[in-house]
C-alpha positions in Angstrom: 60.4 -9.7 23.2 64.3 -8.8 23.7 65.3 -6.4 26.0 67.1 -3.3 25.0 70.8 -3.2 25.6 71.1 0.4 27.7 74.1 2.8 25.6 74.4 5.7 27.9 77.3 9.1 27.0 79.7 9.7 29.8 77.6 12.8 30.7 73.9 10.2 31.0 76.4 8.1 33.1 76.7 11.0 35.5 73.3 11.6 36.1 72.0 7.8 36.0 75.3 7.6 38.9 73.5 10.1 40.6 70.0 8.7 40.1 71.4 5.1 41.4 73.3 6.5 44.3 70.3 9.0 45.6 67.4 7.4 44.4 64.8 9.8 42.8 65.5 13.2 42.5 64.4 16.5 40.7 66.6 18.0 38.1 68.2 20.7 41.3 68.9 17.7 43.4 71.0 15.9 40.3 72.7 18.9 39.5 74.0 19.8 43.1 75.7 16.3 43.4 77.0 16.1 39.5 80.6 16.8 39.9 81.1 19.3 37.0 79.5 22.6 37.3 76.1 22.2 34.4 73.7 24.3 34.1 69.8 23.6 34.8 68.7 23.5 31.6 72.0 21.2 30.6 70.8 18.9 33.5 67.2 18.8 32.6 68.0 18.4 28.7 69.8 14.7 29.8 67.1 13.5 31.9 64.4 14.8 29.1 67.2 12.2 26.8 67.3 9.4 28.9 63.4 9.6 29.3 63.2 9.6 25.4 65.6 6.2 25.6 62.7 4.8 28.6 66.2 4.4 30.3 64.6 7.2 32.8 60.8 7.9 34.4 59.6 10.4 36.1 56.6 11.7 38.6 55.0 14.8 39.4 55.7 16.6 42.3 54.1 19.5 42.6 55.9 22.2 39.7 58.6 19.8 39.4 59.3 16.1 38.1 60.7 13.7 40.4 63.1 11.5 38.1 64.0 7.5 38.9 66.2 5.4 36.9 64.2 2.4 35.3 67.8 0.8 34.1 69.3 -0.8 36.5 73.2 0.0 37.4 74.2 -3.7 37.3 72.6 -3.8 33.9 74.5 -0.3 32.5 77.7 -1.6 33.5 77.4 -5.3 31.9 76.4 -3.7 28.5 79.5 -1.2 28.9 82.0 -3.9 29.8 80.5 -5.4 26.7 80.8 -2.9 24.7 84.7 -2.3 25.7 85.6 -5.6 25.6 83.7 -6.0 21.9 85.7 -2.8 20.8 88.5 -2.3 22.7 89.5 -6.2 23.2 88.3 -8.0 19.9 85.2 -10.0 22.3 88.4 -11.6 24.0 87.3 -12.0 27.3 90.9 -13.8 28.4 93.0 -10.5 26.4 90.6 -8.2 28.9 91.2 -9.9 31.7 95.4 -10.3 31.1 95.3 -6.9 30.6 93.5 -6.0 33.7 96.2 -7.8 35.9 99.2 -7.0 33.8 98.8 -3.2 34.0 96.7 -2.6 37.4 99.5 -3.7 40.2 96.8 -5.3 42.0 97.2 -5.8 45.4 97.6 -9.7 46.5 94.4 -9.5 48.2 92.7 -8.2 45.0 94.6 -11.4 43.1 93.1 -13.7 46.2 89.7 -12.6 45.3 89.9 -12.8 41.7 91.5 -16.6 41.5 88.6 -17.4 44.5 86.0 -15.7 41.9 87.8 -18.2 39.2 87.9 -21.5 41.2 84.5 -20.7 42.3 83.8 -20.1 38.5 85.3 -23.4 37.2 83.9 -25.7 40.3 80.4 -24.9 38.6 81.4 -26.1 35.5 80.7 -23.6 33.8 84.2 -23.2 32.1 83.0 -21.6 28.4 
């Protein structure tokens, strides 16, 4: 069975952050730490979304419904870098990747870590 490829809006983004950062939470508790000003019903309308998309569950608490992500956040940002990098960058992983250390000034301690991250890479052998 193949596993669904999570597409989340910049506004689910918002609430999965929150639901990844807090854990579960009722749709009050996601709205108080969204940083844009939504109303309830706004808030409540996402979650009832991301439910519909099984990229969200939720419990019963009492009156209210307790929501937990079911999408992991490693998994949300592997099918957006995808998706840039498909749109954005032609599937060109080594276009993405020039680009991210023409126009970033990284700091030499950022470039350390990426060529460690690329020797580490190529000593597996796993040069693609």
């Amino acid at each position: 069975m193949a596993t669904r490829v999570p597409h989340f809006t910049d506004r689910e983004l918002d609430v999965m952050d929150v639901l990844w950062r807090q854990g579960p939470a009722t749709v009050a508790e996601v709205r108080e730490r969204l940083s844009d000003p939504l109303a309830y019903t706004t808030v409540l309308t996402v979650l009832r979304t991301l439910e519909e998309k099984t990229y969200v569950g939720h419990r019963e608490e009492g009156k209210a419904h307790r929501y937990f992500a079911k999408v992991a956040e490693q998994t949300a940002r592997r099918s957006a870098l995808t998706r840039v990098l498909d749109r954005v960058f032609g599937g060109s992983t080594e276009l993405l990747f020039t680009h991210l250390v023409a126009d970033r000034n990284l700091s030499s301690t950022e470039v350390k870590r990426l060529r460690a991250l690329m020797d580490e890479h190529l000593g597996k052998g796993t040069k693609k």
